[in-house]
C-alpha positions in Angstrom: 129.5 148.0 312.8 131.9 150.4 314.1 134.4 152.7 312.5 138.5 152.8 313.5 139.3 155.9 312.1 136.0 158.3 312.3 137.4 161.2 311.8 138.3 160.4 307.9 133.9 160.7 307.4 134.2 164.5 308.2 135.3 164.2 304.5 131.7 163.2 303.8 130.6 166.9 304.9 132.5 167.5 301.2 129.9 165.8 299.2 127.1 168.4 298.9 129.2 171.6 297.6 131.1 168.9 294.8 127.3 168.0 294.1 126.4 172.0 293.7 129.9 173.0 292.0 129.2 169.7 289.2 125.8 171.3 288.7 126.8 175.1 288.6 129.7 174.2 286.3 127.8 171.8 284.3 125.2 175.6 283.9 127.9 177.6 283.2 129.6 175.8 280.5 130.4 177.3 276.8 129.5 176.1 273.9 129.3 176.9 270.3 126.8 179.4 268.6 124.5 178.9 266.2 122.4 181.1 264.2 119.1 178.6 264.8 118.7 176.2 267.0 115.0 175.2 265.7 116.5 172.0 263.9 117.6 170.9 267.1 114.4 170.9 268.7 112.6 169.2 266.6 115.2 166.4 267.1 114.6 165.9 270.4 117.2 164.8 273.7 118.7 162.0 272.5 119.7 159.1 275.4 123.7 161.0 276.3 121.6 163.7 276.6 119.2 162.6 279.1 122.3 160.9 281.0 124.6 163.1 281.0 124.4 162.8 284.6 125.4 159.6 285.0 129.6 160.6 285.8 128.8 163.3 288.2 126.5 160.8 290.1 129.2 158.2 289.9 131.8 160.2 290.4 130.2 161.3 293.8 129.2 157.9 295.2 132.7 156.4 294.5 134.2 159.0 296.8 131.9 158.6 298.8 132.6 154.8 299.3 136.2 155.3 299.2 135.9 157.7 302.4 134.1 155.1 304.1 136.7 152.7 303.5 139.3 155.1 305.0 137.6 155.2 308.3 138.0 151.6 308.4 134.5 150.5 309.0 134.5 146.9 311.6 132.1 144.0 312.6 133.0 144.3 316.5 132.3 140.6 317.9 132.5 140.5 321.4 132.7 136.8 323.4 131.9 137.0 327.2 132.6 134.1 329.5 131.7 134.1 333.3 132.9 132.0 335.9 130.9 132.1 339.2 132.4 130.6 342.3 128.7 130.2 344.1 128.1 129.9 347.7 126.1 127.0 348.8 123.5 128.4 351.5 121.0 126.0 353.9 118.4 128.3 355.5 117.1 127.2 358.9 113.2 128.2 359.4 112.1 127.8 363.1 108.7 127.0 362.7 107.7 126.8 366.5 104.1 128.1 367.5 105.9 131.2 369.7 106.5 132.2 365.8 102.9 133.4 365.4 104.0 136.3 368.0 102.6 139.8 366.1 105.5 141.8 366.8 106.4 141.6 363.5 104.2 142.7 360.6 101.7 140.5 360.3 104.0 138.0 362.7 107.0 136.8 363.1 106.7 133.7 360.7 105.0 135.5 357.6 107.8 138.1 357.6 110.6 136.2 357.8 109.0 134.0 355.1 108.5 137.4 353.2 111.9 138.2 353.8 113.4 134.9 352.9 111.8 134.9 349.9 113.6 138.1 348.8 116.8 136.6 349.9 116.6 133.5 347.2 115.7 135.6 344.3 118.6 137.9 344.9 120.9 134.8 344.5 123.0 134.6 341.4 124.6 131.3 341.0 124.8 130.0 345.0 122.9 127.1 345.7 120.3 127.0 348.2 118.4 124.5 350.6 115.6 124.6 353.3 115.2 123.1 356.6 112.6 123.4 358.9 112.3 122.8 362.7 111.0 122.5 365.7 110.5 119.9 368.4 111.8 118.2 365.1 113.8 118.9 361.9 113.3 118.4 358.2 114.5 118.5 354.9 112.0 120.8 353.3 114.3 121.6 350.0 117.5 120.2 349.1 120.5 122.5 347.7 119.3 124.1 344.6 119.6 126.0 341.8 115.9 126.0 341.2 115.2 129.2 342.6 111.4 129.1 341.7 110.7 125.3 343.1 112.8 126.9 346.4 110.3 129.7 346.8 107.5 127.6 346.2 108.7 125.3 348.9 109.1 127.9 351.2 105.4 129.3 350.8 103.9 125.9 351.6 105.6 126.1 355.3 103.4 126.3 358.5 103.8 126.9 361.6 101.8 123.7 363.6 102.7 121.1 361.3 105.5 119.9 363.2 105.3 119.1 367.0 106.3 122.2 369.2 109.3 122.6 370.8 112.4 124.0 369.2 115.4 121.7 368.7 118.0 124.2 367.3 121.0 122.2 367.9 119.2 119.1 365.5 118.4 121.6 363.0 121.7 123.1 362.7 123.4 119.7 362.7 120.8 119.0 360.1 122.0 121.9 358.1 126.0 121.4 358.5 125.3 117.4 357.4 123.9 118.7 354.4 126.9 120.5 353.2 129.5 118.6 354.0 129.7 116.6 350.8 129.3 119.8 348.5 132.7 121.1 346.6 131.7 124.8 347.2 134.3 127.0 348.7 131.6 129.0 350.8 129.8 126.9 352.9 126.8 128.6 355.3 124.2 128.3 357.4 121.6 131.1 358.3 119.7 130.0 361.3 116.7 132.0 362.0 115.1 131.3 365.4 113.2 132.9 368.5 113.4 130.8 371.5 115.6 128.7 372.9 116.8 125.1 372.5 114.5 123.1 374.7 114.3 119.9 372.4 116.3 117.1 370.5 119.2 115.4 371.9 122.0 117.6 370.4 123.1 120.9 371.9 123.7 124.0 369.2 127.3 124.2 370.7 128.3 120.1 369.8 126.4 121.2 366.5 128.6 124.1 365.5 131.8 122.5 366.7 130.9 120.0 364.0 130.1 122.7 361.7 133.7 124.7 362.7 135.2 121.4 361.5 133.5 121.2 358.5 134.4 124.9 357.3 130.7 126.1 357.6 130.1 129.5 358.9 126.6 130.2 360.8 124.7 133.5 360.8 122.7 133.4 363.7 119.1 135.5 363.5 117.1 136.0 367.0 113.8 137.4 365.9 111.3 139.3 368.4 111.7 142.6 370.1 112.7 143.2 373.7 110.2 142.7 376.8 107.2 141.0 375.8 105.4 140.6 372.7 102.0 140.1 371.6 100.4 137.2 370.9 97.2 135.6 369.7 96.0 132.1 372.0 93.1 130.1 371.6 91.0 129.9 374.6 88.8 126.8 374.6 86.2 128.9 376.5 86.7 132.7 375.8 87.9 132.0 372.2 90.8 133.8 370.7 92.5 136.1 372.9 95.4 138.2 372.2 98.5 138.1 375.3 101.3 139.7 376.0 104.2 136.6 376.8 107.9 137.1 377.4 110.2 137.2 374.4 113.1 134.5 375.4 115.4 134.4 373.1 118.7 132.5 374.2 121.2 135.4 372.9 124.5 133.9 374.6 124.1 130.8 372.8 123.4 132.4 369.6 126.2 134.6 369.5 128.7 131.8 370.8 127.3 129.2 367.4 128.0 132.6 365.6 131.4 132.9 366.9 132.7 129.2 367.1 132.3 129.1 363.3 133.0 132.3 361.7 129.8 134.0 361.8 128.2 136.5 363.0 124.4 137.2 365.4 122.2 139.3 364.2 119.0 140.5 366.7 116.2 141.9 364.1 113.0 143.6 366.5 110.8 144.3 363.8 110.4 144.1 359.9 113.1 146.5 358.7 115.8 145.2 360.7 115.1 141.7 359.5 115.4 142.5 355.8 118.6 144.9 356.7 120.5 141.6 358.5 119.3 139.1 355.4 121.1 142.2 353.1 123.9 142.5 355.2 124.7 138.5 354.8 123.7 138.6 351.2 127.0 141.3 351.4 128.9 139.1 353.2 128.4 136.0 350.9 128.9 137.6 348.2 129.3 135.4 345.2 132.6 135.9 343.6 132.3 136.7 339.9 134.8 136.4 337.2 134.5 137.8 333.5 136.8 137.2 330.5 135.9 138.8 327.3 137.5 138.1 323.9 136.7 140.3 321.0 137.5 140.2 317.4 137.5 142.7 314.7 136.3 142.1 311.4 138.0 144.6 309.1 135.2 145.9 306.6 136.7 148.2 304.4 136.7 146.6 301.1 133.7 146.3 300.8 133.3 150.3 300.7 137.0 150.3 298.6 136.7 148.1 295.8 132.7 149.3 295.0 134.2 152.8 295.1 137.1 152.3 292.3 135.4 150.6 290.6 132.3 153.4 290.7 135.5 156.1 289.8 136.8 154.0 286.8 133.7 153.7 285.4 132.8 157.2 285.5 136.5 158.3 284.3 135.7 155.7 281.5 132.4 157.3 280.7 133.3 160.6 281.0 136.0 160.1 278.3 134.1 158.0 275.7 129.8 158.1 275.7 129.4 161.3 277.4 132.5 162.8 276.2 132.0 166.7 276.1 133.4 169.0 273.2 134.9 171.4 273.5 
């Protein structure tokens, strides 16, 4: 409940010096003399007697209610609707063994699965999908709203589990057939990969072309630092040894996907930068939020008006008849 006019209740600041000036005046009131008042005593207070407060009491809670009902006390009910224009998102996991490479923190794979995971539980109302690749490409989660079920399905991927290799131009194409059918006005793709195309019989150029067509844009990720990297092989005679190999990512080709559909290449060389260039895109995708909000006011004040005359009437009405004082 809110009040309209609030400033009518400094009124209410009023109340405790009437209460004091009823009871000094009530105390300082003359009356008639008698030369004994023994008889009286032995009478005893009779029931107007022991009420005689009843008015001032009255008296003070109708005004009170009546100030109440000048600051115009209301039931505020406020109706918010929002309208959310979502963004419909595949994400494009390369999964190729080179992805075990510990230049990231614990390696490459495990933080970008860290960091994707972040990514989908900062979505509002954009749908999401997985795909997974390397010497081969697959549906790992459709386009979804089920942010939990999309998470889950992203912890269950492995590197190993698909042949090696890494077919970037299937994957994409994968990725832009997948959101062609959708009505959404945003349509990306953020491709997340640290080698080169060396697999699959579609090149990432034909592949974005297709997805220029289609309106879908393509954030391009390289992932691995500059040089060489370290990286953990299994010898089948010394065991497991750890290697430093070249870090070959195909930048050019990257950055022209990016750029043939409205995207933008991102290089990330460590942990940090990686979950900087998911926030960045998360900025650019924004999803586009609209609120309407309809409120209603509920007006209050009889029911602080009507109890309050009525509470004056009666004590008006008393005050002249029962507890009627002489002289």
């Amino acid at each position: 409940m809110t009040f309209s006019q609030p400033f009518w209740l400094i009124l209410l600041l009023f109340i405790p010096f009437m209460l004091w000036r009823s009871w000094f005046t009530a105390k300082s009131r003359g009356g008639m003399r008698f030369s004994s008042t023994h008889a009286l005593k032995e009478a005893g207070a009779t029931w107007k007697t022991r009420l005689r407060w009843v008015p001032g009491v009255l008296r003070i809670l109708g005004l009170s209610l009546a100030i109440l009902a000048m600051a115009r006390p209301q039931n505020l009910n406020v109706i918010q609707e929002r309208f959310a224009e979502g963004v419909d998102i595949m994400m494009v996991l390369d999964t190729s063994t080179s992805m075990r490479a510990e230049d990231f923190r614990p390696n490459r794979f495990e933080a970008a699965k860290s960091v994707g995971t972040d990514f989908i539980q900062g979505r509002t109302s954009d749908r999401v999908g997985l795909i997974v690749f390397a010497a081969n490409a697959y549906t790992q989660a459709p386009l979804t709203l089920d942010y939990a079920f999309l998470t889950q399905m992203l912890a269950e991927v492995e590197v190993g589990v698909i042949e090696d290799g890494t077919a970037i131009g299937t994957a994409l194409a994968m990725a832009v057939n997948r959101l062609k059918d959708t009505e959404a006005k945003s349509k990306v793709v953020i491709l997340l990969t640290d080698g080169q195309n060396n697999r699959g019989e579609l090149s990432p150029e034909t592949a974005a072309e297709v997805a220029k067509t289609l309106g879908v844009r393509v954030y391009a990720i390289g992932v691995g630092q500059h040089g060489e990297a370290p990286f953990v092989v299994d010898h089948p005679f010394a065991g497991r040894q750890r290697r430093m190999v070249p870090v070959e990512i195909d930048e050019e080709m990257l950055q022209a996907v990016a750029d043939m559909t409205g995207g933008k290449y991102f290089r990330a060389t460590n942990n940090r930068a990686l979950s900087d260039i998911y926030d960045q895109i998360g900025e650019l995708e924004k999803t586009k939020i609209e609120e309407r909000v309809y409120t209603d006011f509920e007006e209050l004040y009889p029911m602080f008006l009507f109890p309050g005359l009525l509470l004056l009437f009666v004590e008006v009405l008393l005050s002249t008849t029962l507890f009627r004082r002489f002289p």
